[in-house]
PyMOL CGO cylinders between C-alpha atoms (Angstrom):
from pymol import cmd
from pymol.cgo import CYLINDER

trace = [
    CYLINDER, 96.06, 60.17, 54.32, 97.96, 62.94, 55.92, 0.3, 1, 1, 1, 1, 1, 1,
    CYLINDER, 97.96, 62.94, 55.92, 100.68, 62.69, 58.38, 0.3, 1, 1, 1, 1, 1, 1,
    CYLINDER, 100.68, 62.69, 58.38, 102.39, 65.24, 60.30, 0.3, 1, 1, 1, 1, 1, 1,
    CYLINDER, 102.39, 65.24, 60.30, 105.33, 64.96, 63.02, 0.3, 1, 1, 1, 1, 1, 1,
    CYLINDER, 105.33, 64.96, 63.02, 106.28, 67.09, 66.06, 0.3, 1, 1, 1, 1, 1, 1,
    CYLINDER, 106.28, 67.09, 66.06, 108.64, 67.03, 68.90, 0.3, 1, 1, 1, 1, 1, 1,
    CYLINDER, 108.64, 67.03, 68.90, 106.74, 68.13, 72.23, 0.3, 1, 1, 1, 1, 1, 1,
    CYLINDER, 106.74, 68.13, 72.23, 108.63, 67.79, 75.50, 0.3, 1, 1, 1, 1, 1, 1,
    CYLINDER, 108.63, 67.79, 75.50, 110.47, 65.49, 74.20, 0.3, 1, 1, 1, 1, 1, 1,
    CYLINDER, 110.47, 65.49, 74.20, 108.34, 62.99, 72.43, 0.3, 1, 1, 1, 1, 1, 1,
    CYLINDER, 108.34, 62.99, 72.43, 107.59, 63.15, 68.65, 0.3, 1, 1, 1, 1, 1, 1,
    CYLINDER, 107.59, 63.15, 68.65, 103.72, 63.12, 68.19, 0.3, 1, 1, 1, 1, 1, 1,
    CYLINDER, 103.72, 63.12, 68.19, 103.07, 61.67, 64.44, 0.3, 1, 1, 1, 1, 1, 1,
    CYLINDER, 103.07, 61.67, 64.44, 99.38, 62.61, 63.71, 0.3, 1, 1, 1, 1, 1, 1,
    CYLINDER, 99.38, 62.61, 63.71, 97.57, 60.66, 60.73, 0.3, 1, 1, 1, 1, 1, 1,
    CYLINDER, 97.57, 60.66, 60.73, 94.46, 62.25, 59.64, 0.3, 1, 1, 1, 1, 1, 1,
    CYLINDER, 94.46, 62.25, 59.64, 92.17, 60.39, 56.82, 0.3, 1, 1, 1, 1, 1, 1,
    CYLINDER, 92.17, 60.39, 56.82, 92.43, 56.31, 56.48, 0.3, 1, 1, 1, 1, 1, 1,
    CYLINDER, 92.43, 56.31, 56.48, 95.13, 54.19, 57.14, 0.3, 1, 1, 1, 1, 1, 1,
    CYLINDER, 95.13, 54.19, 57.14, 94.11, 51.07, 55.09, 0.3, 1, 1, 1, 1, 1, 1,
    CYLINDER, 94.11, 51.07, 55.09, 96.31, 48.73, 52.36, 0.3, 1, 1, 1, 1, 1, 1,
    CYLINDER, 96.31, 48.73, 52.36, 96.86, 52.24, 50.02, 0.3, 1, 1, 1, 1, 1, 1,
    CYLINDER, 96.86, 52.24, 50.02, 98.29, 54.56, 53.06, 0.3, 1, 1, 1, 1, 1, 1,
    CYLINDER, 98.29, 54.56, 53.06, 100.02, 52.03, 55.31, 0.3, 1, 1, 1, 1, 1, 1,
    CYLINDER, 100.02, 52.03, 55.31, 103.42, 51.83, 53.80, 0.3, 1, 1, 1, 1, 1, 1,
    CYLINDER, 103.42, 51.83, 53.80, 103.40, 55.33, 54.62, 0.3, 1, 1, 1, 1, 1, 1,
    CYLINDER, 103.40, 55.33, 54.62, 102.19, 55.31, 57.73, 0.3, 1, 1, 1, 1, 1, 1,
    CYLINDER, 102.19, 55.31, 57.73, 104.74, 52.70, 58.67, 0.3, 1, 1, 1, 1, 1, 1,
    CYLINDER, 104.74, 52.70, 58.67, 107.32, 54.65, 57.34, 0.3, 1, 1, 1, 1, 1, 1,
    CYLINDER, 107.32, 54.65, 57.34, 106.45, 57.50, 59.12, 0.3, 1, 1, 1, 1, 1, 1,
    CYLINDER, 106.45, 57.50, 59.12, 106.52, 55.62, 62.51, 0.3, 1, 1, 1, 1, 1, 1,
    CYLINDER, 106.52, 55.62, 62.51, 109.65, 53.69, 62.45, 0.3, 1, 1, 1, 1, 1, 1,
    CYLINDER, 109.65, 53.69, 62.45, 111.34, 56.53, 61.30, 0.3, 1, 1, 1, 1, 1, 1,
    CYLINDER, 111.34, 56.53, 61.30, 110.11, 58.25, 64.48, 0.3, 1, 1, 1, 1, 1, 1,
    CYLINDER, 110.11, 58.25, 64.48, 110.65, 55.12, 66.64, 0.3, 1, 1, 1, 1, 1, 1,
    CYLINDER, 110.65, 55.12, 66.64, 114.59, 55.05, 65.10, 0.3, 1, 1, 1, 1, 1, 1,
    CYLINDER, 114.59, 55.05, 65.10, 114.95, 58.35, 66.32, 0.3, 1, 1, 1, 1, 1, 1,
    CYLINDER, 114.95, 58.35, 66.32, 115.58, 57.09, 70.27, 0.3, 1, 1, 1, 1, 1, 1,
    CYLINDER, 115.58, 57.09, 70.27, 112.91, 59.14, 71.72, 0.3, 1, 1, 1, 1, 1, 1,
    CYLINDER, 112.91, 59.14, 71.72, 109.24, 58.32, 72.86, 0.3, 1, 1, 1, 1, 1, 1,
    CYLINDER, 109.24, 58.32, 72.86, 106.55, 58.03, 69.94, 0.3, 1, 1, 1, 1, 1, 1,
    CYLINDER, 106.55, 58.03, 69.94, 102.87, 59.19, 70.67, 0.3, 1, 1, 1, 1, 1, 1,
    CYLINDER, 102.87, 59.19, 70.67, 100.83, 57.89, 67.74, 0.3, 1, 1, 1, 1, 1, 1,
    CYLINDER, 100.83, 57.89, 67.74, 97.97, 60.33, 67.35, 0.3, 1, 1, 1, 1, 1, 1,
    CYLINDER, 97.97, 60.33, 67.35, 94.75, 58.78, 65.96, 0.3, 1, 1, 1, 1, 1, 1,
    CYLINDER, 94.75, 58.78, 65.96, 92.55, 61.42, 66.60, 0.3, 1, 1, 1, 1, 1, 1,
    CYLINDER, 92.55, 61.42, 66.60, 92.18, 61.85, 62.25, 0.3, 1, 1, 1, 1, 1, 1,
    CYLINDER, 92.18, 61.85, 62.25, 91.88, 58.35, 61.98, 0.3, 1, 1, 1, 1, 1, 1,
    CYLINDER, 91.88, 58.35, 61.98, 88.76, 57.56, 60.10, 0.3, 1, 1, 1, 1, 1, 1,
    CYLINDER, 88.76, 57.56, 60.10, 89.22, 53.89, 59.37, 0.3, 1, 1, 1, 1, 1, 1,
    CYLINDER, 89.22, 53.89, 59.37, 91.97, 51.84, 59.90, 0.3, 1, 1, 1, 1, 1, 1,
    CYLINDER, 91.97, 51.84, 59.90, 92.68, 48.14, 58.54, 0.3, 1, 1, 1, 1, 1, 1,
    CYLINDER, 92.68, 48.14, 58.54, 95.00, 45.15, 59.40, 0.3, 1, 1, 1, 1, 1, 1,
    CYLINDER, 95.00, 45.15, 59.40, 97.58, 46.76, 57.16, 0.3, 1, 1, 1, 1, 1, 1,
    CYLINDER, 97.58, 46.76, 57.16, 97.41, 49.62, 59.64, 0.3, 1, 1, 1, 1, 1, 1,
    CYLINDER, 97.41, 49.62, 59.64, 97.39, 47.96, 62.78, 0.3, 1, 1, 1, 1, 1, 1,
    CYLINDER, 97.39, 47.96, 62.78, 100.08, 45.65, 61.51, 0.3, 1, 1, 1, 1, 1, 1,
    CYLINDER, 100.08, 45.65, 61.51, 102.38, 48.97, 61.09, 0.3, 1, 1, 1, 1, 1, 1,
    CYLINDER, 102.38, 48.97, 61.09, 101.34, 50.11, 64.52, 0.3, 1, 1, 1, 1, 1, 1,
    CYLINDER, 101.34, 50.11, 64.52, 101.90, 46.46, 66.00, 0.3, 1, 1, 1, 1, 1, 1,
    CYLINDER, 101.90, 46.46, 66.00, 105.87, 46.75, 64.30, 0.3, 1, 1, 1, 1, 1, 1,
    CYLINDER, 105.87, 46.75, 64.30, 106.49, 50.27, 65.46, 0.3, 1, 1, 1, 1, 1, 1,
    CYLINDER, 106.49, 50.27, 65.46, 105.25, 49.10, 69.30, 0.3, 1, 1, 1, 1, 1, 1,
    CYLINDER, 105.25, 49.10, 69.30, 107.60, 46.11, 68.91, 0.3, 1, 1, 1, 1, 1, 1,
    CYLINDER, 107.60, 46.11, 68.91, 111.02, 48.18, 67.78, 0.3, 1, 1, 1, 1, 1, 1,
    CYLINDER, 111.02, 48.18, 67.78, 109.95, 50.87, 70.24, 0.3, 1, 1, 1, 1, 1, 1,
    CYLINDER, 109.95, 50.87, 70.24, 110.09, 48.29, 73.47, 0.3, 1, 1, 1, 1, 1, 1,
    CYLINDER, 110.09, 48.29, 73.47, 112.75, 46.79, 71.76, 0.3, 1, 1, 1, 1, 1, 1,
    CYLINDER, 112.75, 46.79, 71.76, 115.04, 49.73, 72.29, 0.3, 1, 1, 1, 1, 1, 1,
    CYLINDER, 115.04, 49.73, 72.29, 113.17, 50.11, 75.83, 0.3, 1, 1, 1, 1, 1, 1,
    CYLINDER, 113.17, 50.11, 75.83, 111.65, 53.57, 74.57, 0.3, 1, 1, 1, 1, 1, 1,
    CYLINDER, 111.65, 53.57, 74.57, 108.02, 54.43, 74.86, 0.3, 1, 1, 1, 1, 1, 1,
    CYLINDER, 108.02, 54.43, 74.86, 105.13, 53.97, 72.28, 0.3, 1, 1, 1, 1, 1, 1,
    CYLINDER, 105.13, 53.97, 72.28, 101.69, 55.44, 73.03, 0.3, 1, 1, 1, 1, 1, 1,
    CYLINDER, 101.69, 55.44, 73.03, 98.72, 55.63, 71.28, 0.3, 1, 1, 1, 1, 1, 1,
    CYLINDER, 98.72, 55.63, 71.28, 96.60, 59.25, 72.10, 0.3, 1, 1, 1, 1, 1, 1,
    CYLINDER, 96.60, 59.25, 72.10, 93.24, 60.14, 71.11, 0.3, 1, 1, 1, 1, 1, 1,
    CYLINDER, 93.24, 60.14, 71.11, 92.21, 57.47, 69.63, 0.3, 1, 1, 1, 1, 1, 1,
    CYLINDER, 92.21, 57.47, 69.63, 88.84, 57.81, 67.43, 0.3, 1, 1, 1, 1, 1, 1,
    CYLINDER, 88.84, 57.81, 67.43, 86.28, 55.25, 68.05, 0.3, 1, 1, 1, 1, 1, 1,
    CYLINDER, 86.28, 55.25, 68.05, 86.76, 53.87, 64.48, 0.3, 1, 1, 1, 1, 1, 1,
    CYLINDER, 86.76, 53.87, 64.48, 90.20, 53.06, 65.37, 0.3, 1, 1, 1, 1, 1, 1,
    CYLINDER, 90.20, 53.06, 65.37, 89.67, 52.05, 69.22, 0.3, 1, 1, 1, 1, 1, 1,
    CYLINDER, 89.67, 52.05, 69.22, 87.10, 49.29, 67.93, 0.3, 1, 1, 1, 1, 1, 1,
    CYLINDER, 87.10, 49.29, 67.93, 89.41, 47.66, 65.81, 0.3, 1, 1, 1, 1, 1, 1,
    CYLINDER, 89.41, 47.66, 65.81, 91.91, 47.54, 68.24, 0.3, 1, 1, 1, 1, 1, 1,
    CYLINDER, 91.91, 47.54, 68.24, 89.17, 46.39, 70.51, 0.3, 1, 1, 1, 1, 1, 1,
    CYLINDER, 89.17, 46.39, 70.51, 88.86, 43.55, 68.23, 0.3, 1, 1, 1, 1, 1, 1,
    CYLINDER, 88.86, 43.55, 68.23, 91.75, 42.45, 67.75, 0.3, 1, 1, 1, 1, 1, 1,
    CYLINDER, 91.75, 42.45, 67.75, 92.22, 43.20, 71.55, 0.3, 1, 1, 1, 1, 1, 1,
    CYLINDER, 92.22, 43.20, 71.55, 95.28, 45.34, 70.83, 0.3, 1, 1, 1, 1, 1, 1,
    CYLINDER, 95.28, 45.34, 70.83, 93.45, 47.57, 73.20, 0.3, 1, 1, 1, 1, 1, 1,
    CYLINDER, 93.45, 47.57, 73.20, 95.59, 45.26, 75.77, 0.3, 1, 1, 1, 1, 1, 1,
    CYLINDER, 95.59, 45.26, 75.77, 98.69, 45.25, 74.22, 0.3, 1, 1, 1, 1, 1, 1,
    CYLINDER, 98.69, 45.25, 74.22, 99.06, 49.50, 73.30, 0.3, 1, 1, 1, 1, 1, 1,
    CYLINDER, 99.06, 49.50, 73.30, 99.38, 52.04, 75.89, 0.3, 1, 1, 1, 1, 1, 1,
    CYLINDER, 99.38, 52.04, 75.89, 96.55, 54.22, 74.74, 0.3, 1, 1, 1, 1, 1, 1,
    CYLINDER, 96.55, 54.22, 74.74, 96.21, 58.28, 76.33, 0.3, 1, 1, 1, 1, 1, 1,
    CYLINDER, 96.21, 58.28, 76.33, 93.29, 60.78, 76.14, 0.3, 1, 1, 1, 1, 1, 1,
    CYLINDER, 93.29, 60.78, 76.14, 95.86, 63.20, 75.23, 0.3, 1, 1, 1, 1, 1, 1,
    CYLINDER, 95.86, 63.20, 75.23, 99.39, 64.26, 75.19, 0.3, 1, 1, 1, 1, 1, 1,
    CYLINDER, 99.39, 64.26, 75.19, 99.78, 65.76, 78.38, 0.3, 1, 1, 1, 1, 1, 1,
    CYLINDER, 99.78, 65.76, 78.38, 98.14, 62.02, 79.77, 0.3, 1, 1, 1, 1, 1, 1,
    CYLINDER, 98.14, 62.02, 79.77, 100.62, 60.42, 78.04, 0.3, 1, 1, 1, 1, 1, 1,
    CYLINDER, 100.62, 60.42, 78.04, 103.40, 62.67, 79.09, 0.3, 1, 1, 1, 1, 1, 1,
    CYLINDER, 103.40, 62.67, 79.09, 102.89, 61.87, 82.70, 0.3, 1, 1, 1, 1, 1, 1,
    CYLINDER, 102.89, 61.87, 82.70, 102.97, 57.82, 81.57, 0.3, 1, 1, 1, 1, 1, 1,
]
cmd.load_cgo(trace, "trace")
């Protein structure tokens, strides 16, 4: 798995591309509550997101929970349909904020 992070207007977008399963999820929580810690909003891009397990969605879940915690925003954007019918699922697809794109989530 492959994760990158940018700063657009203001947010940091971290992008995971590949699968974020038991393997890749330390890193991917890592990755997003060292974004979260930052103070700023987090867009979690899922675009690259072939398959994700509960390991995955448990790192999302934490992230989400530290974000709100610090009243900050934490959005999920472009969201693959692997990923979106997990959350589905687990019906995390009511808990997340989840954008078409940046620019949607911008004006959140």
């Amino acid at each position: 798995m492959k994760t990158k992070i940018r700063e657009e207007n203001g947010a940091l977008i971290v992008s995971f591309e590949g699968d974020v399963d038991l393997q890749s999820s330390p890193d991917t929580r890592k990755a997003l509550l060292d974004a979260v810690g930052q103070g700023k909003a987090v867009f979690a891009d899922l675009s690259g997101v072939g398959y994700i397990d509960s390991s995955g969605v448990a790192s999302l879940v934490e992230a989400f929970q530290k974000a709100k915690s610090q009243n900050n925003k934490f959005i999920l954007i472009s969201v693959s349909e692997n990923a979106r019918r997990v959350l589905e699922l687990a019906r995390l697809d009511k808990v997340f904020t989840i954008c078409d794109s940046i620019s949607d989530a911008l004006d959140t």
